[in-house]
N, C-alpha and C positions, 0 to 999 in steps of 0.2 A: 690409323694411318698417319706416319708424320710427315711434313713436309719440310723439303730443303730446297728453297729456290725454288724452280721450276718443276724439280724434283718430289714424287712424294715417294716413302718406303715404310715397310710395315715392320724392318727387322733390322737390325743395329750390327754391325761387329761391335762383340764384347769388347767391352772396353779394360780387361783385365788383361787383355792381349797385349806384349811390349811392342814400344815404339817400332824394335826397329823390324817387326814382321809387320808394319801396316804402310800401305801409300798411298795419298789423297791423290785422284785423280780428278781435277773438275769439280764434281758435288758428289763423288763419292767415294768412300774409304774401302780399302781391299783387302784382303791377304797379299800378301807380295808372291804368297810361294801358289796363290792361283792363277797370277799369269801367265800366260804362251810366252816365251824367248827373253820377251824385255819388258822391266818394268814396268815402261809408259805404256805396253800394247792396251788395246782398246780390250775396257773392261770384261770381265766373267766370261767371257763367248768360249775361248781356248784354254780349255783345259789337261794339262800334262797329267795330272794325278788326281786322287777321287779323296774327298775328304771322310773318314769314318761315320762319319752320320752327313752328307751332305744338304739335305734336303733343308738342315739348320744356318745355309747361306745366307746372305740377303741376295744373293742373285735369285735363288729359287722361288723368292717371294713376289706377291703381285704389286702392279708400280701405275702410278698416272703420270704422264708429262701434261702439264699445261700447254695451250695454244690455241689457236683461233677457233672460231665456231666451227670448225668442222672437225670432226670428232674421228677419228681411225680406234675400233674396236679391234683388238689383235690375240688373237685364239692360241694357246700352244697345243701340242699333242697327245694324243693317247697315253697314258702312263710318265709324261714329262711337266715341264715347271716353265714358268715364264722365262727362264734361262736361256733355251732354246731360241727365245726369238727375241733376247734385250737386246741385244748389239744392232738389228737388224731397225726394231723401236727407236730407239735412241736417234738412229741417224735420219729414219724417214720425220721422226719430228724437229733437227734440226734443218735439214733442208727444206721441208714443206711447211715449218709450221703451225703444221694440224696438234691437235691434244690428240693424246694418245692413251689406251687405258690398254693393260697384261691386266686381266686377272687368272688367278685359280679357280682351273675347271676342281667340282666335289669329288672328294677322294685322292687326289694328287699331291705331291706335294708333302707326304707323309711318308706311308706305307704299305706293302700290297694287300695286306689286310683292310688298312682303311679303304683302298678302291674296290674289295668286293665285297662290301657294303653299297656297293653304289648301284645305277646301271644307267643306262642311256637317256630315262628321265631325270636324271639327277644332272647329267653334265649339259639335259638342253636347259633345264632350267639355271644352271649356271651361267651362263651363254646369256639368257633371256635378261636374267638380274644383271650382269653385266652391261647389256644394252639399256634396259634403264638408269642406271648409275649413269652412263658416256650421254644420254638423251637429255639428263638434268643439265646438264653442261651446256652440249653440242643441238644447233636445228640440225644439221645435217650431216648422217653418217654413213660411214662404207666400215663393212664387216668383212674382216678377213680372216686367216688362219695358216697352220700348220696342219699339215694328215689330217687328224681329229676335228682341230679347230677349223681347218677348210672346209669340213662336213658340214660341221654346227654353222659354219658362216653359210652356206649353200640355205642348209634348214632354215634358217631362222628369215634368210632374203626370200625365199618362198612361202614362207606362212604369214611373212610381214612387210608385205613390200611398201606398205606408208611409213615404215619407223625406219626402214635400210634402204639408203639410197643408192648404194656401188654394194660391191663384192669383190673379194680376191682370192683365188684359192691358189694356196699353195703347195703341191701333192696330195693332193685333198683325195679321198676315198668314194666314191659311189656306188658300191657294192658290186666290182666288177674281182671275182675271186678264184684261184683253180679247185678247181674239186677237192683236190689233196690236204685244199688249208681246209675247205670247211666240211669234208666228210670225219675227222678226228673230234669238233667241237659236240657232235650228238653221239657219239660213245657213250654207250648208259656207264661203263666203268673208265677212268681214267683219270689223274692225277690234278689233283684239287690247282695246281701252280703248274705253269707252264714259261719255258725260257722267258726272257724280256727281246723286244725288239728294237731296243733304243739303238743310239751312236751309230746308225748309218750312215757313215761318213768318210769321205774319200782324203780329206787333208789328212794327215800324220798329224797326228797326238792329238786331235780335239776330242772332246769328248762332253756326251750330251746329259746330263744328269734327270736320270731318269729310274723307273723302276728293273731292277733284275730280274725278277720273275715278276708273273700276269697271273691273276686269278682265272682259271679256266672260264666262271662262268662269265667272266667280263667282257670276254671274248666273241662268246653267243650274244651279249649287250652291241657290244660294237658292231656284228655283223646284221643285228634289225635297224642300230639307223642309217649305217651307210647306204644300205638295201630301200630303205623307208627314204633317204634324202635324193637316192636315184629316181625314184617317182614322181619325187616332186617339182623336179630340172624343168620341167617344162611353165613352171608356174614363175621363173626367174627372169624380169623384164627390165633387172637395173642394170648400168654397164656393169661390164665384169671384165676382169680380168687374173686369168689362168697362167701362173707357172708353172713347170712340171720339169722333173729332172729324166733327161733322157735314159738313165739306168739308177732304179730305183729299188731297193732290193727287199721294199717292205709294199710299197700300194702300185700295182700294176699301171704306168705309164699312159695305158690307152686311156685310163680314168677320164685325164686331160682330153682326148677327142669327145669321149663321149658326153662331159661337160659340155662342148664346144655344140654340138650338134644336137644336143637336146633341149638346152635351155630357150625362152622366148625373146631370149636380147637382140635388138639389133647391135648393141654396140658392144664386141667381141673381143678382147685381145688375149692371144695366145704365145707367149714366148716360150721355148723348149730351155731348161739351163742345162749348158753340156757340161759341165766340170763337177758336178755336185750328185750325190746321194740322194738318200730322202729328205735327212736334216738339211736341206737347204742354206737355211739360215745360221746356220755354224759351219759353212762350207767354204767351198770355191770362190763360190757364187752370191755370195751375200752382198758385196758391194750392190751388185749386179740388181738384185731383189728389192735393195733398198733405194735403189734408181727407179727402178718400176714403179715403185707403190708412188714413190711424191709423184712421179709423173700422174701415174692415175689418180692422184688425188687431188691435181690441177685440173680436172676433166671440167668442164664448161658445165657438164650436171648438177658437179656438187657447189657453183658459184653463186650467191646473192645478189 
């Protein structure tokens, strides 16, 4: 991993690239033709077009910000890249901050082959080594996420409540499902890939870089832990706090109540985001998300 300034990153734009397709923004260098409208927009989040192999970004790769001892561990999604939630990073560690660590859950980040190789113990123990890594740094940390990563942040504040001190879920999953999605996944016959669920997204032209199709059985992976981290809701006794997008068209909305009412917290925050999808964090609402987090990561819990 190298670092730049405050900045660390694991992957370069080629430098055989001509000048004038690159722009430094700050500490870090871009394609210009992957900005949203204008050049200066605020790096990777908005994307008009898909690059032929994307995943070879340095957006899609995983990143630390430097900052105080308090550590924000930040989870991306099911089938997505730290992409999904940099713009969102970026800004909660310069208003709060905190250090911040995106890694890559296993199997992401490639190809849908390499994710079905994987299953549900491979993205908690991702999860888990990523909290070691932010723990050598930080005393005290708050775990959060996207869909997926809100799951594994839920899991990991329930199994570990001395090493995670807060919690954030952001459309996070608990296995709340209609029949319809999960009577197709125990078919004894039916097709090895299934569509992708990425870019659910309400702005025009963004787009989440993520996988196109899903390996079938990753799918039966994902529905034992979101099922498996629903059990555990009531074992979670650090503040939390839940955003959830009012219309959601991948993880069912009430998620967010049933978080709310199942967990042991006393100290609860629930805000609904009205303008945003499930990608949240490449939406409407991202200012909005990245307001929330520094706020809860001023919490008097996580203070020295």
């Amino acid at each position: 991993m190298e670092h730049q300034g405050r900045y660390w990153f694991v992957a370069q734009v080629p430098s055989a690239l001509p000048a004038s397709r690159l722009i430094a923004h700050r500490y870090r260098t871009i394609l210009r033709h992957y900005l949203h409208i204008r050049p200066d927009a605020p790096f990777y989040g908005r994307m008009k077009q898909m690059h032929a192999d994307p995943f070879t970004l340095p957006a899609t790769k995983p990143f630390l910000l430097d900052g105080s001892d308090t550590g924000f561990l930040f989870l991306h999604g099911f089938t997505s890249t730290p992409q999904s939630i940099r713009e969102v990073a970026v800004q909660v560690h310069e208003t709060s901050g905190a250090t911040v660590y995106c890694p890559l859950l296993s199997g992401h980040g490639t190809t849908p082959d390499a994710l079905a190789k994987t299953g549900q113990l491979d993205w908690v123990a991702s999860a888990e080594a990523a909290l070691k890594t932010l723990s050598s740094r930080c005393s005290r940390i708050v775990l959060g996420g996207l869909s997926l990563g809100a799951t594994l942040s839920l899991n990991l504040a329930a199994r570990m409540p001395d090493r995670v001190h807060g919690v954030i879920s952001i459309n996070g999953s608990t296995g709340l499902y209609r029949p319809e999605v999960v009577a197709p996944l125990y078919r004894p016959e039916g097709p090895e890939f299934v569509e992708g669920i990425g870019s659910d997204i309400a702005e025009a032209g963004v787009r989440e870089i993520c996988y196109e199709s899903i390996p079938r059985q990753t799918l039966k992976e994902r529905f034992l832990l979101t099922n498996a981290t629903g059990a555990l809701l009531p074992l979670i006794r650090q503040p939390l706090l839940i955003l959830q997008s009012r219309t959601d068209h991948v993880v069912d909305p009430q998620n967010a109540l049933r978080i709310a009412t199942s967990v042991g917290s006393a100290d609860i925050h629930l805000r609904w985001l009205e303008r945003s999808y499930h990608v949240a964090t490449l939406d409407h609402d991202r200012a909005l998300i990245a307001h929330a987090i520094s706020a809860f990561l001023q919490n008097d819990a996580f203070a020295h």
